[in-house]
N, CA and C of each residue as an Amber inpcrd file, in Angstrom:
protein
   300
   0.8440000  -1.1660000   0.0000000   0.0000000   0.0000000   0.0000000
   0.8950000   1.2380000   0.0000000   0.2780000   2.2920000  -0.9430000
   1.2610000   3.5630000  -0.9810000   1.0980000   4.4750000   0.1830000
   1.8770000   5.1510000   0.4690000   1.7540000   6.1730000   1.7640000
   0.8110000   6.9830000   1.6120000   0.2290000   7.2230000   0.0450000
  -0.8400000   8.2190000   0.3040000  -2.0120000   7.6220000   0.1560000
  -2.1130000   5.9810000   0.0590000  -3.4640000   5.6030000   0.4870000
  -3.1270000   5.2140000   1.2830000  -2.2060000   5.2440000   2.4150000
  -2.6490000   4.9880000   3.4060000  -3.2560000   6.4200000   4.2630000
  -2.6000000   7.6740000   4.0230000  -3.2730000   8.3920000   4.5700000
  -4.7900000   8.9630000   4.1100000  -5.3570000   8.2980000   2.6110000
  -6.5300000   8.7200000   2.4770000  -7.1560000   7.5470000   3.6490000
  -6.8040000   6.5570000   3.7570000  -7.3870000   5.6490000   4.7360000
  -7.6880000   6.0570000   5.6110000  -7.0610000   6.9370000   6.4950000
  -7.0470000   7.5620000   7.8660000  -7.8100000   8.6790000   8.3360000
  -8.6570000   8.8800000   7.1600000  -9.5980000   9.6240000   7.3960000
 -10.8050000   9.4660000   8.2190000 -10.7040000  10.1710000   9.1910000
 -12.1590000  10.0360000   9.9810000 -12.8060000  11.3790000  11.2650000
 -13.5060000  10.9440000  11.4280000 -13.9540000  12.6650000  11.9710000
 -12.6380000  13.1350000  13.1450000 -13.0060000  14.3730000  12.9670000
 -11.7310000  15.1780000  13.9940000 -12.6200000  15.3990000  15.4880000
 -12.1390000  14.9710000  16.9320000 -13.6570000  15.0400000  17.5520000
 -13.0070000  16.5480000  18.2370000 -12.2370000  17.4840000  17.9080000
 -12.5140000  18.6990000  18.1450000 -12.9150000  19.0960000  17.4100000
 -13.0690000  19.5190000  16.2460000 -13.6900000  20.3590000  15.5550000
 -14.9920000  19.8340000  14.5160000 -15.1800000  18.3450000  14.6030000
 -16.0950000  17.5420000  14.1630000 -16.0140000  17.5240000  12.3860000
 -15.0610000  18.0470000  11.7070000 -14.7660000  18.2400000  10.2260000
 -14.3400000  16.1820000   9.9310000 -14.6580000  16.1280000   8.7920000
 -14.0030000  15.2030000   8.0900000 -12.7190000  15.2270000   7.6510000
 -11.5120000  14.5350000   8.1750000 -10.4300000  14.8160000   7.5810000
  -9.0210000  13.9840000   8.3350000  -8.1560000  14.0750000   8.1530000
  -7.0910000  12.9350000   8.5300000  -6.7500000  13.1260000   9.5070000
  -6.7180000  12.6030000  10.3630000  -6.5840000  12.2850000  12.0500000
  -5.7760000  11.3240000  12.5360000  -5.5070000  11.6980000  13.9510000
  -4.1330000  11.0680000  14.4530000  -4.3510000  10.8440000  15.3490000
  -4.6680000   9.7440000  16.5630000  -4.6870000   9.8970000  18.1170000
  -3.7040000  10.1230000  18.8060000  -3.6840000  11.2540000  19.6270000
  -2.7390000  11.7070000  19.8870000  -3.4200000  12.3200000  21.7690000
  -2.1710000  12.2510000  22.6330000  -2.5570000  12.2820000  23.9410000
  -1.3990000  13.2390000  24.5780000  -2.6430000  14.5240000  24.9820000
  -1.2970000  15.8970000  25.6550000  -2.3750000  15.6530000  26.9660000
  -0.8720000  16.4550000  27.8500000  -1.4690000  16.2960000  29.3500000
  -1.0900000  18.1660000  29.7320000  -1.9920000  17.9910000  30.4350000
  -1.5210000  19.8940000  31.6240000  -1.8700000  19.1950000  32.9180000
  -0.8220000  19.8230000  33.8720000  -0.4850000  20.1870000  34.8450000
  -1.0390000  21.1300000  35.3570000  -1.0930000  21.3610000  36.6900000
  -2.0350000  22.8330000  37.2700000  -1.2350000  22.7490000  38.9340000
  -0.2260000  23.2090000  39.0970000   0.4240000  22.7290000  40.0940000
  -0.3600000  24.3770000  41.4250000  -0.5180000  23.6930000  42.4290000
  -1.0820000  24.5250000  43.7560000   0.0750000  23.9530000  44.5450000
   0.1230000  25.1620000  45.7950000   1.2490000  24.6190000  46.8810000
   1.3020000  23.4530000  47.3890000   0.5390000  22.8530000  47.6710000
   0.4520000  21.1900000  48.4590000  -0.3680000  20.2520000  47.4940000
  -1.0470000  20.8240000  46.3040000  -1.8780000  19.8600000  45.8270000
  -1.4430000  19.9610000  44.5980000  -1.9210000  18.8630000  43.0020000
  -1.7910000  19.7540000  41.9600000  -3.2480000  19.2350000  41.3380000
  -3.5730000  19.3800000  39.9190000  -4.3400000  18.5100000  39.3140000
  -3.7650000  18.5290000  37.6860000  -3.7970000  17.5420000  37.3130000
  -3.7270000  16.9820000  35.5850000  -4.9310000  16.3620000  35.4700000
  -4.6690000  16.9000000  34.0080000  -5.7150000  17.1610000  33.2690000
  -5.3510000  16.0810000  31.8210000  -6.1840000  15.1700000  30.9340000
  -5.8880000  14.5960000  29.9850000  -5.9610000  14.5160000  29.0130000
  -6.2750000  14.8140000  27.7810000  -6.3500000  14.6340000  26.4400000
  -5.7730000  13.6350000  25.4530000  -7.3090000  12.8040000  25.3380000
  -6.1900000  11.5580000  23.8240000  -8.1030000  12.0410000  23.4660000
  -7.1590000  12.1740000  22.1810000  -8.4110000  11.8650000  20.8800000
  -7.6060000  12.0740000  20.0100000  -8.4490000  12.0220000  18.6370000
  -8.5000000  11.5980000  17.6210000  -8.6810000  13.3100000  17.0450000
  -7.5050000  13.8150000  16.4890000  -7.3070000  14.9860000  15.9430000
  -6.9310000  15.3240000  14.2780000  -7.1190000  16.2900000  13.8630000
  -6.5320000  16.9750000  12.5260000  -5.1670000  17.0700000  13.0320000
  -4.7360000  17.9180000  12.1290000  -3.1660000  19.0830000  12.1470000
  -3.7350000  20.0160000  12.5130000  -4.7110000  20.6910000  12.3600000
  -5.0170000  21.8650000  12.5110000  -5.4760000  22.1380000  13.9010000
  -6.3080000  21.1140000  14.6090000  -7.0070000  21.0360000  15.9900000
  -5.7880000  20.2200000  16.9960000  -4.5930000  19.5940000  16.1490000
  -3.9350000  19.2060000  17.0230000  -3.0420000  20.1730000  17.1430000
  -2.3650000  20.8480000  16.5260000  -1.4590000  22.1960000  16.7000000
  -2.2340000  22.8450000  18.0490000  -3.3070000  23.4480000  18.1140000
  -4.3380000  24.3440000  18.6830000  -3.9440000  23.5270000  20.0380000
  -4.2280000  22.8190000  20.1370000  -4.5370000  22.0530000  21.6680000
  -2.8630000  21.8760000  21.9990000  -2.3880000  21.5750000  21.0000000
  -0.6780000  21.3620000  21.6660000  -0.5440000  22.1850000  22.7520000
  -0.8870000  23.8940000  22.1030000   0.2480000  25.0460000  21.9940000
  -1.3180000  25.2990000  23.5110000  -2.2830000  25.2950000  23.7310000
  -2.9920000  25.4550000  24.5060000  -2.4070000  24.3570000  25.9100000
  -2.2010000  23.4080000  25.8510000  -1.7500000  22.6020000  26.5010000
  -0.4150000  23.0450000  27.2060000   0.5850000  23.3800000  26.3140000
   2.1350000  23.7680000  26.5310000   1.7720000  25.3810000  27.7020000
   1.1590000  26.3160000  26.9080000   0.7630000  27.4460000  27.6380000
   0.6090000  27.2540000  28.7710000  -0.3760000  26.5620000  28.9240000
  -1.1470000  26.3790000  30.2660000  -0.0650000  25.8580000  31.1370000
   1.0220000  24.8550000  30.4010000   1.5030000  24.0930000  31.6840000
   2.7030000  25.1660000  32.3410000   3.2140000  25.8920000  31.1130000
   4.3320000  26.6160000  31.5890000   3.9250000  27.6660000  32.5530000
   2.2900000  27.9720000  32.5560000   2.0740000  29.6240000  32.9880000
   1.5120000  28.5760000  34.7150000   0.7390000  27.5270000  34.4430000
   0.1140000  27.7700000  35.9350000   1.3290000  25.6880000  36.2770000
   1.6380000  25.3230000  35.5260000   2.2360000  24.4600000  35.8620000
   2.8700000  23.7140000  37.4730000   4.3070000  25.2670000  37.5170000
   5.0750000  24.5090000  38.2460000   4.9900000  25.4580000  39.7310000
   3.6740000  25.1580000  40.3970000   3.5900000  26.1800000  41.4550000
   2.9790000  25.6080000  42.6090000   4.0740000  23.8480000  42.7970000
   3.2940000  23.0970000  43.8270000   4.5090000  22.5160000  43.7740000
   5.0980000  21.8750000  44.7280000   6.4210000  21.2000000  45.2750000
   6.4900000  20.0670000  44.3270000   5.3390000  19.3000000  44.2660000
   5.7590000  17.7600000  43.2570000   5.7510000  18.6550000  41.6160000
   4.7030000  19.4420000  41.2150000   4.3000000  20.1900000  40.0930000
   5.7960000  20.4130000  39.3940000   6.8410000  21.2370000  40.4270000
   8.2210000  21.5150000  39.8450000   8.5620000  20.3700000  38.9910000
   8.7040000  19.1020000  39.3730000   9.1780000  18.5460000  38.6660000
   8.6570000  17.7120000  37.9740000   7.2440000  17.4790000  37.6640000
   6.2390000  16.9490000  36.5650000   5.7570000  17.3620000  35.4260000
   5.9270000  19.1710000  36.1170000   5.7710000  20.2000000  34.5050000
   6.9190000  19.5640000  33.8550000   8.1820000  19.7790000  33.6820000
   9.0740000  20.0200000  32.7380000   8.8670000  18.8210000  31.9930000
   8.4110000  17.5370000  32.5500000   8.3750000  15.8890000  31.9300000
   6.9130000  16.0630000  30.8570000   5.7670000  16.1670000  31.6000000
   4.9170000  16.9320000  31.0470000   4.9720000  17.4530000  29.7170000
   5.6360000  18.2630000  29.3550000   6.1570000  19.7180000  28.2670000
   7.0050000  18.6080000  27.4360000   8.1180000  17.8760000  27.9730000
   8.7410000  17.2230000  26.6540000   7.5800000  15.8990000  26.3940000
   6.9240000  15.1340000  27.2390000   6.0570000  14.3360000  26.2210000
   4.9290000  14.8640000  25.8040000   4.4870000  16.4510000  25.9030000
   3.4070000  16.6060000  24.8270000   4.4030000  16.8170000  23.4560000
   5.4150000  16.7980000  23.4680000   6.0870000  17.4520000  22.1730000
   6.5420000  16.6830000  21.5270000   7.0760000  15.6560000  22.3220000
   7.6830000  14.0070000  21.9990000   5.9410000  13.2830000  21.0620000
   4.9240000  13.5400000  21.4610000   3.6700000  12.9880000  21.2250000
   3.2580000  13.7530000  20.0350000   3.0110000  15.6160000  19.9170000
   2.5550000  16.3610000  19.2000000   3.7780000  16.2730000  17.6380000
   4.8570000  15.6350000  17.7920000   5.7400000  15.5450000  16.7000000
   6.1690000  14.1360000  16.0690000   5.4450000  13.4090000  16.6760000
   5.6100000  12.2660000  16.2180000   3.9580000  11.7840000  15.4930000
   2.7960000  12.3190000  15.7510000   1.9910000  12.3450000  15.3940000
   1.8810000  13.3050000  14.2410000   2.0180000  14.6550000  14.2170000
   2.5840000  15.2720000  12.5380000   3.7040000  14.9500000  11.8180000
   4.2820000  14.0040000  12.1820000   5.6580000  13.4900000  11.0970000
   4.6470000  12.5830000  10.3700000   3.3460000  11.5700000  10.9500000
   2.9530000  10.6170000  10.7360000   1.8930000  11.2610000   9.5400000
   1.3470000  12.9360000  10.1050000   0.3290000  13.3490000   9.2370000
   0.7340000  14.3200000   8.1840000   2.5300000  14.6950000   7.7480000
   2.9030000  15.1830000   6.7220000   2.4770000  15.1640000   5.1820000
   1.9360000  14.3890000   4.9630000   1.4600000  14.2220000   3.4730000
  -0.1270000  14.7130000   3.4410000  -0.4610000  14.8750000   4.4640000
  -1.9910000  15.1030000   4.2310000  -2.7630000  16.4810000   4.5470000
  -4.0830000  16.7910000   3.3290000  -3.8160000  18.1640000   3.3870000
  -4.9510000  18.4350000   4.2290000  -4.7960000  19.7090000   4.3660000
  -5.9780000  20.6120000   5.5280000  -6.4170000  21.3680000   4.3770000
């Protein structure tokens, strides 16, 4: 099978933005670090390029701005931040051929 049927294959709804179009499951996390407590937060679905960029860079924001502001938080943000990126770039290497 050629690489670009395989990515017409891979077409199926985007469940952020509900469009028809080539999708990737892909899973970002945020952090929300408080002094003694924190909470994470999860995301896996089934995304575009376009809705997965969006949520990356929403995800990354969030973790850097309210992240690391809880004793364990210090050191879960920074792990956090490299596997949404390790996740968000290995999932668009996979969706390079396909268009928006």
């Amino acid at each position: 099978m050629s690489e670009a049927a395989a990515v017409i294959g891979a077409m199926s709804r985007c469940q952020a933005c509900n469009e028809m179009r080539v999708t990737r499951t892909v899973s970002f996390y945020r952090n929300i670090g408080m002094l003694v407590a924190r909470r994470q937060v999860t995301l896996t679905a089934n995304l575009c390029k376009t809705c997965m960029g969006r949520k990356y860079w929403e995800f990354q924001g969030k973790n850097l701005l309210l992240g690391p502001w809880g004793y364990i938080s210090v050191f879960v943000t920074p792990v956090l931040l490299v596997t949404n990126t390790v996740a968000y770039v290995r999932a668009r290497s996979k969706m390079r051929h396909a268009v928006e």
